[in-house]
Short mmCIF file of the C-alpha atoms (twelve columns), coordinates in Angstrom:
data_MODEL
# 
_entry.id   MODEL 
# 
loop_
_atom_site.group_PDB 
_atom_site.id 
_atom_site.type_symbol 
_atom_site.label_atom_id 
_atom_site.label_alt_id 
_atom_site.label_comp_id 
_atom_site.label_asym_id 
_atom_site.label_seq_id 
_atom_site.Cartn_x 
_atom_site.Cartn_y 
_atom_site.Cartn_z 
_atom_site.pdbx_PDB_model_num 
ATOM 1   C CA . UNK A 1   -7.086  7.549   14.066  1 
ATOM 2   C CA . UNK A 2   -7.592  8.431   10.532  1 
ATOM 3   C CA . UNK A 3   -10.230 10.603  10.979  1 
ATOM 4   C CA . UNK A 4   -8.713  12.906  13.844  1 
ATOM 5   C CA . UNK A 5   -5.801  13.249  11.255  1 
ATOM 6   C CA . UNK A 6   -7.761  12.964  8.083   1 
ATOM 7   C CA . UNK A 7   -5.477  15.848  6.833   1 
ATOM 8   C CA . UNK A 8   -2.043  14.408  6.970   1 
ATOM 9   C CA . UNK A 9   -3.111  10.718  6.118   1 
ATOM 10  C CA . UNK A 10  -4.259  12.340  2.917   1 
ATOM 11  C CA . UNK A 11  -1.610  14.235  1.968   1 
ATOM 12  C CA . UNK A 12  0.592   11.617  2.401   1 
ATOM 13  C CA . UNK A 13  -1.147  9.238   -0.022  1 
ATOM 14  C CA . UNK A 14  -0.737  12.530  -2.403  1 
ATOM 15  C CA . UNK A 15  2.828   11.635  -2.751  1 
ATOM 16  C CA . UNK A 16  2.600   8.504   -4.712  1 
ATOM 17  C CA . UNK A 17  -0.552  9.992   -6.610  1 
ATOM 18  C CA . UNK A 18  2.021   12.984  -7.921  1 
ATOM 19  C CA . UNK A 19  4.737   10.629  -8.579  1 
ATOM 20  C CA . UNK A 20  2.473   8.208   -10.540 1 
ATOM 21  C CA . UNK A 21  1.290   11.760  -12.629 1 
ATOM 22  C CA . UNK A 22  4.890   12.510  -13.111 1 
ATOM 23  C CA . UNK A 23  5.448   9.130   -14.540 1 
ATOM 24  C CA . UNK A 24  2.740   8.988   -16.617 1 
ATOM 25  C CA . UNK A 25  4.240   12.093  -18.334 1 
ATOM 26  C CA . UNK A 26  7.478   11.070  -18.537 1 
ATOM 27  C CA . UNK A 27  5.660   7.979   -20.047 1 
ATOM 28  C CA . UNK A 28  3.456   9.463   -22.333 1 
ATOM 29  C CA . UNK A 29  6.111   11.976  -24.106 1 
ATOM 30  C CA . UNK A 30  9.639   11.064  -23.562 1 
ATOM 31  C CA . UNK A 31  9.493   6.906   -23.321 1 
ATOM 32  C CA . UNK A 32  6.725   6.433   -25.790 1 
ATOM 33  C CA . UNK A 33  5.509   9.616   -27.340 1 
ATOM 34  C CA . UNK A 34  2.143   9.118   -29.662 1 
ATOM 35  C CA . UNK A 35  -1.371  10.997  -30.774 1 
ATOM 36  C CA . UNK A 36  -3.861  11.495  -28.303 1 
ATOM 37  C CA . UNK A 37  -6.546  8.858   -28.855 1 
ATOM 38  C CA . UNK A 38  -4.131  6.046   -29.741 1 
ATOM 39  C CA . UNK A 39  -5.304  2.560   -27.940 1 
ATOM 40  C CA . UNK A 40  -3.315  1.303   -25.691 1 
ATOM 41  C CA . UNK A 41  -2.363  -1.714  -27.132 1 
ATOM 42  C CA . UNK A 42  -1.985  -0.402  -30.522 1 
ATOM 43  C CA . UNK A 43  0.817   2.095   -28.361 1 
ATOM 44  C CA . UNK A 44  2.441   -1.199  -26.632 1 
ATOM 45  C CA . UNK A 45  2.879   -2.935  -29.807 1 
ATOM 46  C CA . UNK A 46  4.726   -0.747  -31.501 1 
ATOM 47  C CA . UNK A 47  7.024   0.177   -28.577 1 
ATOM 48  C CA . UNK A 48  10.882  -1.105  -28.616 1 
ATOM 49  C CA . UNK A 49  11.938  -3.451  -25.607 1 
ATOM 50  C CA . UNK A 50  14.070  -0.505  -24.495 1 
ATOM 51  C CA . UNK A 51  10.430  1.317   -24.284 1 
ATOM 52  C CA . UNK A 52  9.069   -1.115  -22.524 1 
ATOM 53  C CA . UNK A 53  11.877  -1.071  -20.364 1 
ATOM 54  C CA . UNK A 54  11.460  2.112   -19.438 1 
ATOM 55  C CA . UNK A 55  7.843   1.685   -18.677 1 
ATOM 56  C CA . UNK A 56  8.241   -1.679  -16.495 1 
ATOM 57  C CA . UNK A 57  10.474  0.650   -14.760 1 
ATOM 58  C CA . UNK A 58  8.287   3.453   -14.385 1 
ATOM 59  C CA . UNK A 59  5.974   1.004   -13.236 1 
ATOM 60  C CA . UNK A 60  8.533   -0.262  -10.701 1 
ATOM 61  C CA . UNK A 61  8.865   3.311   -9.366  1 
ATOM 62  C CA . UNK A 62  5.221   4.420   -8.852  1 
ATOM 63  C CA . UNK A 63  4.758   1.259   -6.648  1 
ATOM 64  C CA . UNK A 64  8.116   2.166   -4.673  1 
ATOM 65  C CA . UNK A 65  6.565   5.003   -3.660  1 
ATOM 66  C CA . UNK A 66  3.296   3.683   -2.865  1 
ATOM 67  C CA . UNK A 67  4.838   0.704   -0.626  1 
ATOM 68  C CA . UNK A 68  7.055   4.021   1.242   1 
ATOM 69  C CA . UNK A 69  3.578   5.842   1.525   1 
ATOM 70  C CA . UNK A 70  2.273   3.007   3.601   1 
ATOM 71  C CA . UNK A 71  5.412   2.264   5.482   1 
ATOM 72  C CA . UNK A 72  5.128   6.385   6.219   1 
ATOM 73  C CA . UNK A 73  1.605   5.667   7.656   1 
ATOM 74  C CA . UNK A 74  2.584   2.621   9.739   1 
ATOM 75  C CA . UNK A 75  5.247   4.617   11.227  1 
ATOM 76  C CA . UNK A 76  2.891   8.221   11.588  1 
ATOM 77  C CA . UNK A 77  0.053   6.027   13.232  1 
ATOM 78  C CA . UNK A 78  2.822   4.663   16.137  1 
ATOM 79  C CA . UNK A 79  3.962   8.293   16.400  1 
ATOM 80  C CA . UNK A 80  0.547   10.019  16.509  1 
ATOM 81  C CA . UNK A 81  -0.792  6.795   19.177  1 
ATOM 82  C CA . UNK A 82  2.403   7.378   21.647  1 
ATOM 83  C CA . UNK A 83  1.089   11.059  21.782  1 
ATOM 84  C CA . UNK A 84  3.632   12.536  19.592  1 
ATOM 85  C CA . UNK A 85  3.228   15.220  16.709  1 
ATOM 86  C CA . UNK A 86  4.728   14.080  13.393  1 
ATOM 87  C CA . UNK A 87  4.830   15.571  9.717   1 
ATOM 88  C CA . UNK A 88  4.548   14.263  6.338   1 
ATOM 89  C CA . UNK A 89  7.940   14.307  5.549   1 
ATOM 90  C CA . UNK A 90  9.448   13.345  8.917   1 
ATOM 91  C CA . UNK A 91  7.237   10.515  8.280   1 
ATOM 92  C CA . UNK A 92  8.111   9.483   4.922   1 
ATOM 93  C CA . UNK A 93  12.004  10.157  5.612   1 
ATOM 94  C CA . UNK A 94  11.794  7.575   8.647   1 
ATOM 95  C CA . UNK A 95  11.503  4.438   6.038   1 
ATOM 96  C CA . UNK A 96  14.098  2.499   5.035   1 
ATOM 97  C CA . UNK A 97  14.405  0.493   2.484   1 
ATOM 98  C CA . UNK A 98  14.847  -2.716  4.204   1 
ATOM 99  C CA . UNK A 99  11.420  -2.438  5.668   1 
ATOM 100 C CA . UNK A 100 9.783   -3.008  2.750   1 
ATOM 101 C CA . UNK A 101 11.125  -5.942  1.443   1 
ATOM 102 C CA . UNK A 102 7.418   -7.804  2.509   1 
ATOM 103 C CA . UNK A 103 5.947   -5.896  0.071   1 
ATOM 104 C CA . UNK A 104 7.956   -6.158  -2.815  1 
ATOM 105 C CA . UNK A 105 8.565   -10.310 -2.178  1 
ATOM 106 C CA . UNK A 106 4.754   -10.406 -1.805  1 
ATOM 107 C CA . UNK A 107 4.361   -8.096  -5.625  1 
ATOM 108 C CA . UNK A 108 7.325   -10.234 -7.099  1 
ATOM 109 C CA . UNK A 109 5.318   -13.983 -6.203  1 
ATOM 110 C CA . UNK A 110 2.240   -12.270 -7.432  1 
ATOM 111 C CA . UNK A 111 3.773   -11.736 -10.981 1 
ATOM 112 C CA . UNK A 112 5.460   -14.660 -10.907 1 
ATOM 113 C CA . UNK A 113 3.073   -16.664 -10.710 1 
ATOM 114 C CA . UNK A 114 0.919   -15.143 -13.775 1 
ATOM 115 C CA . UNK A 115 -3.005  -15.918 -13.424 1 
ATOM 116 C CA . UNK A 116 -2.562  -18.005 -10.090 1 
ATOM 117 C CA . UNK A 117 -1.630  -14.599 -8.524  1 
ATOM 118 C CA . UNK A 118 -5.248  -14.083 -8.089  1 
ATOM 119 C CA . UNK A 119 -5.017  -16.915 -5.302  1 
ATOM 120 C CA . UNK A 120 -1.442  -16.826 -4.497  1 
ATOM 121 C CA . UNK A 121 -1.255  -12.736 -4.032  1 
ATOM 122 C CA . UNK A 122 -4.365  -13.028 -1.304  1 
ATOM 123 C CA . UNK A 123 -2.518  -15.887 0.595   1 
ATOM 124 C CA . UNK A 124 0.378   -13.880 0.823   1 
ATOM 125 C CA . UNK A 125 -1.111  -11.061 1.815   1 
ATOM 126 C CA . UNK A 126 -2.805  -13.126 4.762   1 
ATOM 127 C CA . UNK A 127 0.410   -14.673 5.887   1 
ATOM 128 C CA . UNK A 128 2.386   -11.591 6.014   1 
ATOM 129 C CA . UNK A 129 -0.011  -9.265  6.885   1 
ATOM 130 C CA . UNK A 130 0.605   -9.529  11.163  1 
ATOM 131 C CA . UNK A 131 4.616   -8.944  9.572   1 
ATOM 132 C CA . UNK A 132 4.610   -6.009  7.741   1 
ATOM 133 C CA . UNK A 133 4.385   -3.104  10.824  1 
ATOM 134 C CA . UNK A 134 6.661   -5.683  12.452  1 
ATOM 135 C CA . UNK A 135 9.111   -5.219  9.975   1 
ATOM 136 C CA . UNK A 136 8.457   -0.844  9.452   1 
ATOM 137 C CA . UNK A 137 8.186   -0.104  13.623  1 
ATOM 138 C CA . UNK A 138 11.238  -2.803  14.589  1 
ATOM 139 C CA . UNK A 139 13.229  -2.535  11.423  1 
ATOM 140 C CA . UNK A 140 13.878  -6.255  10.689  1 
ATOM 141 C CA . UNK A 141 13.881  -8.013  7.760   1 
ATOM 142 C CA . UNK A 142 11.304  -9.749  6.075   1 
ATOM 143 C CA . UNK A 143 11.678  -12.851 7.484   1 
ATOM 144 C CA . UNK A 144 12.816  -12.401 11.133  1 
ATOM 145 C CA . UNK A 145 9.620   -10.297 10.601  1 
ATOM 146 C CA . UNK A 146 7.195   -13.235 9.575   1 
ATOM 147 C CA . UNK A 147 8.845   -15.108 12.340  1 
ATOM 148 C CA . UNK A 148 8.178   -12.063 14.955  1 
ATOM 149 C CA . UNK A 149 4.698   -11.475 13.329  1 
ATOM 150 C CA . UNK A 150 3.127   -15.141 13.524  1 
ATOM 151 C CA . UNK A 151 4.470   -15.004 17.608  1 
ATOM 152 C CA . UNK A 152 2.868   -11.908 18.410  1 
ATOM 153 C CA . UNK A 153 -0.065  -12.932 16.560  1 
ATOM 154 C CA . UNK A 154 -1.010  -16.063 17.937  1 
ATOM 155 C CA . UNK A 155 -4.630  -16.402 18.548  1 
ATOM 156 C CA . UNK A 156 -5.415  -12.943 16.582  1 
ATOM 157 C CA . UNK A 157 -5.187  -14.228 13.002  1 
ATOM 158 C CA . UNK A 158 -9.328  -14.078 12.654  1 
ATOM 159 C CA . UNK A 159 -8.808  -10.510 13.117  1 
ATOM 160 C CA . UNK A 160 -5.952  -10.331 10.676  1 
ATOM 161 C CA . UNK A 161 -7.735  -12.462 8.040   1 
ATOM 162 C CA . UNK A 162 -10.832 -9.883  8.931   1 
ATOM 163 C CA . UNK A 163 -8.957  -7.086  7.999   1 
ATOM 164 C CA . UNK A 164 -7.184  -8.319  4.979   1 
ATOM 165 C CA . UNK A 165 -10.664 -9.710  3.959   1 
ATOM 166 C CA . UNK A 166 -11.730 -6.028  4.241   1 
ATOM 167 C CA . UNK A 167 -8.646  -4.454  2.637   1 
ATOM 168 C CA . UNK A 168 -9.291  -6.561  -0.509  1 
ATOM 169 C CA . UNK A 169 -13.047 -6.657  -0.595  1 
ATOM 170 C CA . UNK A 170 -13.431 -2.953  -0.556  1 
ATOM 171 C CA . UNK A 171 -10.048 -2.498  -2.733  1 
ATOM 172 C CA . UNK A 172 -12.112 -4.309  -5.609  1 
ATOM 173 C CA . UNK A 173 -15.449 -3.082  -4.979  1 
ATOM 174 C CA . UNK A 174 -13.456 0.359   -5.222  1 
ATOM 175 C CA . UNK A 175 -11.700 0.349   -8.715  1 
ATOM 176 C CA . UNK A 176 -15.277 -1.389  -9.989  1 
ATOM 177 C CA . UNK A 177 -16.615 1.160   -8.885  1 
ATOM 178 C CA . UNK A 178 -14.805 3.984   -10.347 1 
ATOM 179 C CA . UNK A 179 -14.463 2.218   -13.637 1 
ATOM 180 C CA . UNK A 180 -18.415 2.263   -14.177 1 
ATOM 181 C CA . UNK A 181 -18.325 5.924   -13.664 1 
ATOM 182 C CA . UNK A 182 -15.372 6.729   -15.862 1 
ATOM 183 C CA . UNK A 183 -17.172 4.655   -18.102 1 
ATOM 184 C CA . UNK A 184 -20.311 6.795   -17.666 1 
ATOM 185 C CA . UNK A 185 -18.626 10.130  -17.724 1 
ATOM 186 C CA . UNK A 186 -17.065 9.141   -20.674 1 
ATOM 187 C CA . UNK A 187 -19.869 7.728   -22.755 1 
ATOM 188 C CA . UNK A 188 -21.991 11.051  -21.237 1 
ATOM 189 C CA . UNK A 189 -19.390 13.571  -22.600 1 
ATOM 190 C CA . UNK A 190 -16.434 12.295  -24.052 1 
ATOM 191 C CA . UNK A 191 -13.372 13.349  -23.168 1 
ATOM 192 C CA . UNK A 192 -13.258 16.969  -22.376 1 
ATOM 193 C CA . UNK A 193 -10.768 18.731  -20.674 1 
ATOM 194 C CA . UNK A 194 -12.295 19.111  -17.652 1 
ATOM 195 C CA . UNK A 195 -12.533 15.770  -16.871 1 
ATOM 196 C CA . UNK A 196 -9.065  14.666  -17.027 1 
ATOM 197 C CA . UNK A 197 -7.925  15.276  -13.411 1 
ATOM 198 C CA . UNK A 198 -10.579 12.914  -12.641 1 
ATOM 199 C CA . UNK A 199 -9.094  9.687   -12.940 1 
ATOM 200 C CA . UNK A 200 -6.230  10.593  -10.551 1 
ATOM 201 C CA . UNK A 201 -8.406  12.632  -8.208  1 
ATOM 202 C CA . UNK A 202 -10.274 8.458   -7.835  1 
ATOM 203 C CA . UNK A 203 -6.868  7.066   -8.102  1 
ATOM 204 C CA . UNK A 204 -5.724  9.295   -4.528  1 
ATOM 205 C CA . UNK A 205 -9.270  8.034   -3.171  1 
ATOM 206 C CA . UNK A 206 -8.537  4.649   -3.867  1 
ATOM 207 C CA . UNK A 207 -5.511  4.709   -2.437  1 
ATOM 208 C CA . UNK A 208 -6.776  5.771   1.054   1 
ATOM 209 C CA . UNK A 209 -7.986  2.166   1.393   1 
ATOM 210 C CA . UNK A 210 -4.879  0.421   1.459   1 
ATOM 211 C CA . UNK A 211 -3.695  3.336   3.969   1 
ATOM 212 C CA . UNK A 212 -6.561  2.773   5.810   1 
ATOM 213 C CA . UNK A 213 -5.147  -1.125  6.086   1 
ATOM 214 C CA . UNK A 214 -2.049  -0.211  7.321   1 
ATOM 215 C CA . UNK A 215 -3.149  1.886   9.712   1 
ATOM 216 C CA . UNK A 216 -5.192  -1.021  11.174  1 
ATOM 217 C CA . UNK A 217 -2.572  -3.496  11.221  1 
ATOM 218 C CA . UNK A 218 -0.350  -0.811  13.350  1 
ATOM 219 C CA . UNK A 219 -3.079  -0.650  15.631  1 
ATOM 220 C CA . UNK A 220 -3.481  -4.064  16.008  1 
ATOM 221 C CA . UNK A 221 0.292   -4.296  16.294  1 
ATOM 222 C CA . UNK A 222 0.635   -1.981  18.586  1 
ATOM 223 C CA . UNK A 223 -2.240  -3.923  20.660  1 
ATOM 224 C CA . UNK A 224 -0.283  -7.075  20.464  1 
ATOM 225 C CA . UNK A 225 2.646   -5.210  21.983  1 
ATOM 226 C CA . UNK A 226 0.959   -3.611  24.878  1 
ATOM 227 C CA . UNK A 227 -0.306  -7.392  25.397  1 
ATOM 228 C CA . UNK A 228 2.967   -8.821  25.123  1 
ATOM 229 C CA . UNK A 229 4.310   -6.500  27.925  1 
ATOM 230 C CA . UNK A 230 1.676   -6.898  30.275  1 
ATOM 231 C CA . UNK A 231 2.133   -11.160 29.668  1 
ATOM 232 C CA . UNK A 232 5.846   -11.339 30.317  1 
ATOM 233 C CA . UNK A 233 6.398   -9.717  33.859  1 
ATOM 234 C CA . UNK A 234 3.586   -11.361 34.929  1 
ATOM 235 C CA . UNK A 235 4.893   -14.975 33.312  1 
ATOM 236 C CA . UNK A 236 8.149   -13.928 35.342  1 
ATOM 237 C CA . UNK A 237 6.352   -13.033 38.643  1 
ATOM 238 C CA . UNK A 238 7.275   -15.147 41.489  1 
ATOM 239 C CA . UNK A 239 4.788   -17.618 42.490  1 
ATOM 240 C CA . UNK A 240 2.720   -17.282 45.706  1 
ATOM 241 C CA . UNK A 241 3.424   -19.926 48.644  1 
# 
C-alpha cells in the first residue's frame, strides 16, 4: 500500500514536518529570541512563564498536526483500498476533530503520569490501538470507539500487539539512530550551514514510521470489517432441516 503510493504518503507526512519548521521559527525569534549557540537549558531558564507558554503551545500545535497527518493516512489508505483516487488535501480536509480524541487522551495520560509514561504510554497504545481507525473511518468518539475496536478485534489482538510492538521498536531504534549520526556529523564538522536541513530532512523520515502504523491498523481494520460482513448473514442464515 505504501509503496504503490510512496509519493502521496510522503508528502503528507511533509505537512507536519513544515509546520513543526514554522514553529520552530516562530519559537526561536518571536517567543524566545537568543544567540545562536545558546544551550538549551541555559535558553529555558531564562524564559518567562508567558514564554513557556507559548512554547508548550507550539508544542501542542506541531503534534495536532501530526495526530491529523495520521488520521489523513487512515482515511487515504480506506480510499486508495476501495479503488478510489484521493489527494493530499482531500485527505487531510476529511478529519475531524473528534476523531482524534484517542490520540490526544493517550498523549495527555502519558504526561500525566511523568516517568511511568514509559510503561503507561505503551499500554495505552496497545489498548487503543484496534480503536483508533475505528474512531477516523466511523467517526465515533473515543470511547464508543474502544468499545467498537475490542469487538471487532476479538481474537486478533496478537496481531495488534505485533504491530504496536513494531511501531515502537523501530520508532526507538529510529531516533537512536539518527541521534548517533547527528552526533557524528556534528563532531566531524561542526555546524555548517549545509547541514542544517538535516535534522528535519530525519525528522520527515522518522515520521514515515508511525504512518506506516496507521496504515497497518487500517488494513487490519478494514480486514476485520470484510470479516464481520461475511460472519453476520451467515449467523442469520436459516438453518438446514
Amino acid at each position: 500500500m505504501w509503496r504503490s503510493h510512496a509519493g502521496m504518503f510522503v508528502l503528507l507526512m511533509g505537512i507536519p514536518v513544515a509546520t513543526l519548521g514554522f514553529l520552530a521559527l516562530i519559537v526561536n525569534y518571536v517567543i524566545a529570541p537568543h544567540p545562536e549557540g545558546t544551550p538549551l537549558r541555559e535558553v529555558w531558564l531564562g524564559m518567562g512563564s508567558l514564554q513557556k507558554l507559548g512554547v508548550f503551545a507550539a508544542f501542542l500545535g506541531s503534534l495536532a498536526m501530526h495526530y491529523r497527518a495520521l488520521a489523513a493516512s487512515s482515511f487515504a489508505t480506506r480510499e486508495i483500498r476501495s479503488g478510489r483516487t484521493v489527494g493530499i488535501l482531500q485527505a487531510f480536509g476529511s478529519v475531524r476533530r473528534k476523531q482524534l480524541r484517542l490520540f490526544w487522551i493517550v498523549t495527555l495520560a502519558s504526561l500525566i503520569t511523568g516517568p511511568l509514561g514509559i510503561v503507561v504510554g505503551p499500554i495505552l497504545a496497545f489498548g487503543t490501538a484496534p480503536a483508533i481507525p475505528v474512531a477516523i473511518l466511523e467517526n465515533m468518539t473515543a470511547f464508543a470507539a474502544i468499545k467498537r475496536g475490542d469487538t471487532l478485534a476479538k481474537g486478533g489482538h496478537g496481531r495488534i500487539a505485533l504491530l504496536v510492538a513494531l511501531w515502537l521498536g523501530l520508532g526507538i531504534a529510529a531516533v537512536l539512530s539518527w541521534i548517533s549520526i547527528l552526533a557524528m556529523l556534528a563532531e566531524r564538522f561542526g555546524r555548517p550551514w549545509f547541514l542544517r536541513p538535516v535534522p528535519i530532512l530525519g525528522f520527515w523520515l522518522i515520521l514515515l514510521i508511525p504512518e506506516l502504523y496507521m496504515i497497518a491498523l487500517t488494513l487490519n481494520y478494514l480486514e476485520q470489517r470484510r470479516w464481520e460482513g461475511e460472519i453476520r448473514p451467515a449467523a442469520g442464515a436459516p438453518v438446514a432441516n
